[in-house]
C-alpha positions in Angstrom: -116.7 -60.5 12.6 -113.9 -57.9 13.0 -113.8 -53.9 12.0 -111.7 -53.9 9.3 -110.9 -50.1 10.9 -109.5 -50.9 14.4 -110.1 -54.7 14.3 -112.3 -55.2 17.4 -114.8 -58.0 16.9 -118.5 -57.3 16.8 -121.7 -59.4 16.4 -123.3 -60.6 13.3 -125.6 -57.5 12.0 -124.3 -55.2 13.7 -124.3 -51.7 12.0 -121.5 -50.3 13.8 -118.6 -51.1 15.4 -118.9 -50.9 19.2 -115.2 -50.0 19.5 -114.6 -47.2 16.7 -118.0 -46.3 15.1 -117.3 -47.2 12.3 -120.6 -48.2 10.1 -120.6 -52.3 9.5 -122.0 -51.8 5.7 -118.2 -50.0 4.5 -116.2 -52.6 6.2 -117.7 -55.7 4.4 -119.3 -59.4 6.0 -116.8 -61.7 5.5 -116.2 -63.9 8.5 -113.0 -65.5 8.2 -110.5 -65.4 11.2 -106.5 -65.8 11.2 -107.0 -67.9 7.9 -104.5 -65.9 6.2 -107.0 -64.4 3.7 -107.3 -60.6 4.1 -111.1 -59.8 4.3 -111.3 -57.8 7.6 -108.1 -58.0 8.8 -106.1 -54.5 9.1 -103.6 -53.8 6.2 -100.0 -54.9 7.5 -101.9 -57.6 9.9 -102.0 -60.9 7.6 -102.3 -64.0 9.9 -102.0 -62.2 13.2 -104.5 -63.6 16.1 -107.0 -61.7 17.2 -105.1 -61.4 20.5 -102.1 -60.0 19.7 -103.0 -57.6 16.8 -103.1 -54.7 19.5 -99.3 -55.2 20.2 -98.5 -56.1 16.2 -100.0 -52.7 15.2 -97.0 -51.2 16.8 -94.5 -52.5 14.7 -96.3 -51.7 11.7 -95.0 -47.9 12.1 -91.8 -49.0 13.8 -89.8 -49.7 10.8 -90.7 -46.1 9.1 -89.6 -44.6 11.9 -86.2 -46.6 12.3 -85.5 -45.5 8.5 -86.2 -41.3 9.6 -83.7 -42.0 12.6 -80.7 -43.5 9.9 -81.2 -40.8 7.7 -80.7 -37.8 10.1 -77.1 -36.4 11.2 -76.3 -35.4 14.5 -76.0 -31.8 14.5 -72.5 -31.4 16.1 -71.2 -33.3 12.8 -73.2 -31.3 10.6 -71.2 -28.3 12.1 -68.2 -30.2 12.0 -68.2 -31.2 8.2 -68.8 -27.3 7.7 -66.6 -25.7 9.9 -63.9 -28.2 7.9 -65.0 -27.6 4.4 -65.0 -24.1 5.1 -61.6 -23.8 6.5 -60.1 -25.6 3.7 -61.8 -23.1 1.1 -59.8 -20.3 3.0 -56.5 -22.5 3.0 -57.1 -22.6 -1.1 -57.9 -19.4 -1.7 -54.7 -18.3 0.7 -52.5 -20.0 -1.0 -53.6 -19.4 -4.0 -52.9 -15.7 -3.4 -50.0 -16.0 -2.2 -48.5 -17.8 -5.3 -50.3 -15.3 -7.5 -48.6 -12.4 -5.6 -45.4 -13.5 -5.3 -44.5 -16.5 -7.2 -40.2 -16.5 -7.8 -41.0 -18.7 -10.5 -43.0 -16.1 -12.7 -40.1 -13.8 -11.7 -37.3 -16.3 -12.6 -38.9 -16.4 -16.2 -39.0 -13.4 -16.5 -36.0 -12.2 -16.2 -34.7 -15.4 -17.8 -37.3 -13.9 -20.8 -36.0 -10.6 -20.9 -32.2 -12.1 -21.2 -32.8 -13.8 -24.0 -34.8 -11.2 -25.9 -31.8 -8.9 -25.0 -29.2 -11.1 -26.4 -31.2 -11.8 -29.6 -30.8 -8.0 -30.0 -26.9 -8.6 -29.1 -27.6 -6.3 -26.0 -25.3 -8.0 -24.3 -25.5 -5.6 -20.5 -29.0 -5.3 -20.4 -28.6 -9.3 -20.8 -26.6 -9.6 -18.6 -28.3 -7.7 -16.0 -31.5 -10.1 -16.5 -29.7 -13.1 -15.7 -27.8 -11.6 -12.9 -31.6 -11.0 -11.8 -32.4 -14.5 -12.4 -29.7 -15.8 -10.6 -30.9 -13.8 -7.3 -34.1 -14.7 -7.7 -33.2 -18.4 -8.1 -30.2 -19.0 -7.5 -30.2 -23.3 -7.0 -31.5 -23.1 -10.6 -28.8 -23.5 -13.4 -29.9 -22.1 -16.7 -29.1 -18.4 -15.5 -25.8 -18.9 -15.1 -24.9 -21.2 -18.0 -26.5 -18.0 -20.1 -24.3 -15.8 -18.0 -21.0 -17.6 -18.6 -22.0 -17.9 -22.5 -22.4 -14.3 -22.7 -18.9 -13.6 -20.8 -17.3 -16.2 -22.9 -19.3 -14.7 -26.4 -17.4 -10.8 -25.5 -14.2 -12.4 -24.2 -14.1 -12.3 -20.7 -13.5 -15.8 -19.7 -12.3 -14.8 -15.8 -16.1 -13.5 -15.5 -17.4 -16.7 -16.9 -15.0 -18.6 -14.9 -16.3 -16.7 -11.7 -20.0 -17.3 -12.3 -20.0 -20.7 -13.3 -17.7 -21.7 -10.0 -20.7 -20.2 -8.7 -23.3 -21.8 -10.4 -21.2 -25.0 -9.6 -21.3 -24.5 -5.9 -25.4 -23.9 -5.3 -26.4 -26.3 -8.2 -24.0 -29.0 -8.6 -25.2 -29.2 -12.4 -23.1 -31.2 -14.7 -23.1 -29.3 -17.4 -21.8 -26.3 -15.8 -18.9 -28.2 -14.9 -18.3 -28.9 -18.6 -18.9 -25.5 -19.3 -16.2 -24.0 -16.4 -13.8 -26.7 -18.6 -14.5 -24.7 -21.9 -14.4 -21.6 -20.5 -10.8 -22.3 -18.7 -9.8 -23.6 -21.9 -10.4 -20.2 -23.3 -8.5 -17.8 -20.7 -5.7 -19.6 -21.0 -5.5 -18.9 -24.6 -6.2 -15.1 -23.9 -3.2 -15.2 -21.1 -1.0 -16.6 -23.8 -2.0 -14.1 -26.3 -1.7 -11.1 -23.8 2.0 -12.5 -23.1 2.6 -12.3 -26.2 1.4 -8.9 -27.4 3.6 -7.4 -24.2 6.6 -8.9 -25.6 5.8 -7.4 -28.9 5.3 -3.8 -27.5 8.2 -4.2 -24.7 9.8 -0.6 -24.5 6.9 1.1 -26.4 4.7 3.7 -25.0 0.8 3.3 -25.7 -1.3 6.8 -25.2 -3.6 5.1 -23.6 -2.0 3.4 -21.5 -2.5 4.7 -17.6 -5.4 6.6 -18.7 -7.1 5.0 -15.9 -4.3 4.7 -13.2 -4.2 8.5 -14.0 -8.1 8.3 -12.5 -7.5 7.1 -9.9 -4.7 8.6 -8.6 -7.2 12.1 -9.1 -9.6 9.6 -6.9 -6.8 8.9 -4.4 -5.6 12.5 -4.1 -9.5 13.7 -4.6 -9.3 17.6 -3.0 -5.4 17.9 -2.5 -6.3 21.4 -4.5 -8.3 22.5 -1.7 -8.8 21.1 2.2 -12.0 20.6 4.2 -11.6 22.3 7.4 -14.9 20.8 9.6 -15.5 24.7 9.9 -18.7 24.5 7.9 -17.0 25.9 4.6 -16.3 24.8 1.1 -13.6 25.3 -1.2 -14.3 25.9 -4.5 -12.5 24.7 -7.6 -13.8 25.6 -11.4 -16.8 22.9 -11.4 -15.7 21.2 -8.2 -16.5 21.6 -4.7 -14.2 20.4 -1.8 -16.8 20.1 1.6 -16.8 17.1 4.0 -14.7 14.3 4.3 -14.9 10.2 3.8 -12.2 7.3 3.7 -11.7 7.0 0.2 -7.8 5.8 -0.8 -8.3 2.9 1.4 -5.5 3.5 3.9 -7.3 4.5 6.9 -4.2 4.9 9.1 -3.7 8.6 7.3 -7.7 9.5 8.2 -10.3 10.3 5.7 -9.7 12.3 2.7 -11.4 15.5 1.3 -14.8 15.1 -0.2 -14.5 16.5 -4.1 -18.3 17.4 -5.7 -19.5 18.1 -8.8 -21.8 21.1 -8.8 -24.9 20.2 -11.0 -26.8 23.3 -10.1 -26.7 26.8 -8.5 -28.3 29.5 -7.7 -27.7 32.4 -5.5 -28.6 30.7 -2.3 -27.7 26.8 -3.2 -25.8 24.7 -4.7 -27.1 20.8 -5.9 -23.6 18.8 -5.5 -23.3 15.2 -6.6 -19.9 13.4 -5.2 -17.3 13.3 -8.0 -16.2 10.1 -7.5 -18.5 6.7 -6.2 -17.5 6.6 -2.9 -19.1 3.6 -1.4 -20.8 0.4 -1.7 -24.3 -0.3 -0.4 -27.3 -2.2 -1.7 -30.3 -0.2 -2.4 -31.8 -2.5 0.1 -30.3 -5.5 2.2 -33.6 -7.5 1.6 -34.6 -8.7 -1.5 -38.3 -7.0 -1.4 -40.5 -4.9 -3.1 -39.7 -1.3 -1.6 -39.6 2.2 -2.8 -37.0 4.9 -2.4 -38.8 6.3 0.9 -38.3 2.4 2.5 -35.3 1.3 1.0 -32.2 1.2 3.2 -30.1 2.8 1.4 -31.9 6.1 1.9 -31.5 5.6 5.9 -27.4 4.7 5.2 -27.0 8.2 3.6 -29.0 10.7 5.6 -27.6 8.6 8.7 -24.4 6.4 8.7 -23.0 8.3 5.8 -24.2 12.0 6.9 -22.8 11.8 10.2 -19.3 10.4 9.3 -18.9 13.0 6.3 -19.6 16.3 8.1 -19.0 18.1 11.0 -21.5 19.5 13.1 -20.7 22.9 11.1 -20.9 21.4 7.9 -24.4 19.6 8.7 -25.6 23.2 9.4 -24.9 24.2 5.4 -26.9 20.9 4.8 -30.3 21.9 2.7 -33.1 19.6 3.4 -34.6 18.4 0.2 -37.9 18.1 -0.8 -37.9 15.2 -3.4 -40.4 13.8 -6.1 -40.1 10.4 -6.4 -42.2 9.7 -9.9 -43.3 6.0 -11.3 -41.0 4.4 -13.4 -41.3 5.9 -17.0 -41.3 2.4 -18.8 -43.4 0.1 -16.8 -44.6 2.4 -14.7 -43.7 0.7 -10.9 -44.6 3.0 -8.4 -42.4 5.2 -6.9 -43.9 5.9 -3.5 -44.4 8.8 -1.5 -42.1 12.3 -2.0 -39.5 12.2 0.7 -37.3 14.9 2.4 -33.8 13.8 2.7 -30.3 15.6 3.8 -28.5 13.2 1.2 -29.4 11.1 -1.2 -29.2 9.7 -5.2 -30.2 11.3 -7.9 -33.6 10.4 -10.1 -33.6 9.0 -13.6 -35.7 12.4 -14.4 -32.3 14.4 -12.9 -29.7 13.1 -14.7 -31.3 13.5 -18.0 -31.8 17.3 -16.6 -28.4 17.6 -15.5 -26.4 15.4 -18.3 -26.1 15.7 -21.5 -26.5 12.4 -23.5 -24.8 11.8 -26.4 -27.1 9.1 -27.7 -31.1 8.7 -26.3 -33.3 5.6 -27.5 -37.2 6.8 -27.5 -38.4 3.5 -27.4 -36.0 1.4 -24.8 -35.9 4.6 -23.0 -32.6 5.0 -22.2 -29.2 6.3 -23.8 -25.4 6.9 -23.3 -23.7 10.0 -22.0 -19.5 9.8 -21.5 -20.7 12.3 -18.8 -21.6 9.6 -16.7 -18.9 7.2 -16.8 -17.7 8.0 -13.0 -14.5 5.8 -11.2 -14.4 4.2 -8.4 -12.8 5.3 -5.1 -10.5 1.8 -3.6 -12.2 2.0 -0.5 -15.5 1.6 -2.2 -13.3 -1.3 -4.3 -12.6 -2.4 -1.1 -16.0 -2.6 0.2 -17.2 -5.1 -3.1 -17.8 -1.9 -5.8 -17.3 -3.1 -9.1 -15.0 -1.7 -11.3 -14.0 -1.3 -14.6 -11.5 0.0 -17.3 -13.0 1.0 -20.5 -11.0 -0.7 -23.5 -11.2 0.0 -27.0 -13.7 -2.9 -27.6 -16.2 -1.4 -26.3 -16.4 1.4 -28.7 -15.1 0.4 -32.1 -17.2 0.5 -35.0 -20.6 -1.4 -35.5 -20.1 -2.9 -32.0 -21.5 -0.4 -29.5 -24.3 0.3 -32.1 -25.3 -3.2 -31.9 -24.9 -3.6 -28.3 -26.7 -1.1 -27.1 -29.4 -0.5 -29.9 -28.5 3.6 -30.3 -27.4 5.6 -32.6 -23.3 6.3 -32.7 -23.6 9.8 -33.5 -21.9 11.3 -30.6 -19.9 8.7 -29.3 -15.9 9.2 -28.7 -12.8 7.7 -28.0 -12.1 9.7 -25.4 -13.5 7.6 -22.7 -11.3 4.5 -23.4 -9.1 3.9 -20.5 -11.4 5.2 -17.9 -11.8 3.8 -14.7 -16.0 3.5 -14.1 -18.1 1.6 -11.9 -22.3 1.3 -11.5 -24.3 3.8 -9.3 -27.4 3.7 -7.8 -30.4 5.9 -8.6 -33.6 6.4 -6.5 -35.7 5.4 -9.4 -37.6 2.1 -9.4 -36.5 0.1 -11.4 -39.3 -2.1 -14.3 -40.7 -4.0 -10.8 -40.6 -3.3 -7.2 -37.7 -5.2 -6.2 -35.2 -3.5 -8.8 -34.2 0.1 -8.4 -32.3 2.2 -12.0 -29.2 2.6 -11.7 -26.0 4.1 -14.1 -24.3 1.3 -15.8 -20.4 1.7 -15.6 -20.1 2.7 -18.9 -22.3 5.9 -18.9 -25.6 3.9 -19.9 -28.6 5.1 -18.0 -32.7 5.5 -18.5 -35.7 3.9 -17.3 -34.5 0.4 -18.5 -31.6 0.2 -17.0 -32.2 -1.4 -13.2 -30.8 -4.3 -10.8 -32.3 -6.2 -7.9 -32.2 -3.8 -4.9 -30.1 -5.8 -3.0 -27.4 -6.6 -5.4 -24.1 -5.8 -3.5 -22.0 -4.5 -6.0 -23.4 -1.4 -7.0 -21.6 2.0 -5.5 -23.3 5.1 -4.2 -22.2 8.7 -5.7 -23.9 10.5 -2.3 -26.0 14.2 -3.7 -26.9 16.6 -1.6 -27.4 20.8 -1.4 -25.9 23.0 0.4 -25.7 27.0 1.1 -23.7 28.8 -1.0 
């Protein structure tokens, strides 16, 4: 007989097991040997001889513990598979920022948003302005510029839709600009023709108008013949106008810079806050296309650097006041303004030039209005340098359309301005997001609406600054 417990064989009545202890009477009595049947023979051990069941009980375990060794992973992998997953979270959520933060795309639209919204409302600048935007922002993308030119085309100014569909043409290659530029060319030859023939009508007559804005800038050109700055550290002083400093303004820089004229804005009896009466130069409020703030932008280091040093004499910097400037959030869409600054020389605020201004016409809810006191010419070396520049024609201020095209009221407005020479200016406001800064539009338009991409390069800088009386 065998112990069915540890399989050693024992004698016929024995009680227990002389090799485990185990007591006979739980095992059972039957007999049989390696017949196959299962009576004493350990569970696992079917058929086995007697001799080898010591060696076959090994392999009874084995295969459980070959299963446990497959199913464990070697812990270098384990830290492997982790250290992987993990950096790929961080890739996703990186990138995911970043296209949350500064995705063009959301900016493209929305300037592409605004435009349309604007020329629904036939606001035809502030329209233009967004897709100028657009266009910087995206510039290998064509639907900015085909609403560009149609706007151009829409007021009549087929050389400006001309221009920026040749440029469209050139960074897209879009077909339908090309058929566009063909429309448009179609369209200025018709207003050449026209304009021939209305000079052959008036031959030998003389238009009031007419000159109105050589007359401006032949004041620009001869800007503080009335009065000379000596480099002494003194002024003259003209009715409203100031003559201190001097800059290249007439474009000829063989006959040396000219006289600096100034408006005085303020005064009182130690100062004098002067703002340049003419735009004398053109800079972009920063060369980068980036979210800044007055106190980063470059244009703030041009002035109290490049532009102080060149425009007055060591004298003249002496009567300099440094000025301790605000620099608030933009009223509309509130874009931070930064940090106050302290500056020699620099542009005026949005909140300024509604103090010192008078508008003729102020929209509450656009938040921003008109004032002929602000249409300002250009000088030509600030032409020269890329300004843009402008003549006011009657167009722009006959009957319904500037009511429509600017959504204010036309109490206010006058003829007078028609003929005026005017360009844009910067302010130091931000502008309705970070990378735009306010600005004056040529034709006297200003608020907290009114704003450009920082690093437009066509907008000129009217220089501010105070000095001692």
């Amino acid at each position: 007989m065998f112990c069915s417990k540890c399989g050693k064989e024992f004698q016929d009545g024995a009680q227990f097991c002389p090799g485990c202890g185990n007591p006979v009477a739980e095992t059972g009595s039957n007999s049989s040997v390696n017949d196959g049947s299962t009576g004493n023979v350990p569970a696992g051990q079917v058929g086995v001889k007697k001799e080898d069941q010591t060696s076959a009980a090994i392999p009874t375990a084995a295969p459980e513990q070959e299963i446990v060794r497959k199913k464990s992973v070697p812990i270098p992998l384990v830290i492997g598979g982790i250290a992987v997953v993990t950096v790929l979270i961080v890739l996703i959520v990186a990138v995911t920022g970043i296209l949350v933060l500064s995705n063009p795309q959301r900016k493209y639209d929305k300037q592409l948003s605004l435009g349309q919204r604007y020329l629904d409302e036939l606001d035809y600048e502030k329209a233009i302005v967004a897709y100028r935007a657009a266009i910087e922002i995206a510039p290998k993308n064509p639907d900015a510029y085909e609403a560009l030119a149609e706007i151009y085309m829409e007021i009549g100014e087929p050389e400006e839709a001309l221009a920026v569909l040749q440029e469209g043409i050139d960074e897209t290659g879009d077909e339908a600009l090309t058929e566009l530029y063909a429309q448009a060319e179609e369209q200025a030859s018709t207003a050449v023709l026209a304009a021939a023939d209305d000079d052959a009508d008036d031959s030998g007559n003389t238009d009031e108008n007419t000159g109105s804005s050589d007359s401006d800038e032949n004041d620009a050109d001869d800007a503080g013949n009335d009065g000379s700055s000596a480099g002494d550290g003194s002024y003259t002083r003209n009715g409203n106008y100031v003559i201190f400093g001097s800059y290249e303004q007439d474009g000829d820089t063989s006959n040396g810079p000219e006289p600096i004229e100034w408006e005085v804005l303020d005064e009182n009896d130690g100062e004098m806050l002067l703002i340049s009466r003419y735009i004398l130069d053109c800079q972009p409020y920063n060369t980068e296309f980036a979210d800044v703030t007055w106190e980063t932008c470059t244009l703030r280091n041009w002035l109290n650097n490049d532009f102080y040093n060149t425009a007055f004499s060591d004298a003249e910097n002496d009567r300099v006041i440094t000025a301790n400037l605000s620099n608030p959030d933009n009223g509309e869409g509130g874009t931070e303004g930064g940090n106050d600054t302290s500056d020699k020389v620099f542009c005026l605020s949005v909140d300024e030039v509604r103090k010192y201004y008078s508008f003729e016409s102020w929209h509450d809810g656009l938040r921003y209005g008109f004032s002929s006191a602000l249409i300002t010419d250009v000088t030509p070396y600030a032409v020269n340098n890329g300004a843009y520049h402008y003549t006011i024609t009657q167009d722009d201020y006959t009957g319904e359309s500037h009511i429509n095209y600017y959504g204010l009221s036309s109490e206010g407005y006058s003829t007078d301005v028609i003929g005026l020479g005017c360009g844009w200016w910067w302010l130091r406001s931000p502008g309705s997001f970070s990378d735009l800064a306010c600005l004056v539009v040529y034709d006297g338009c200003a608020g907290w609406g009114w704003c450009n991409n920082v690093n437009i390069g066509d907008v000129g800088v009217r220089p501010a600054l105070y000095i001692e009386k």
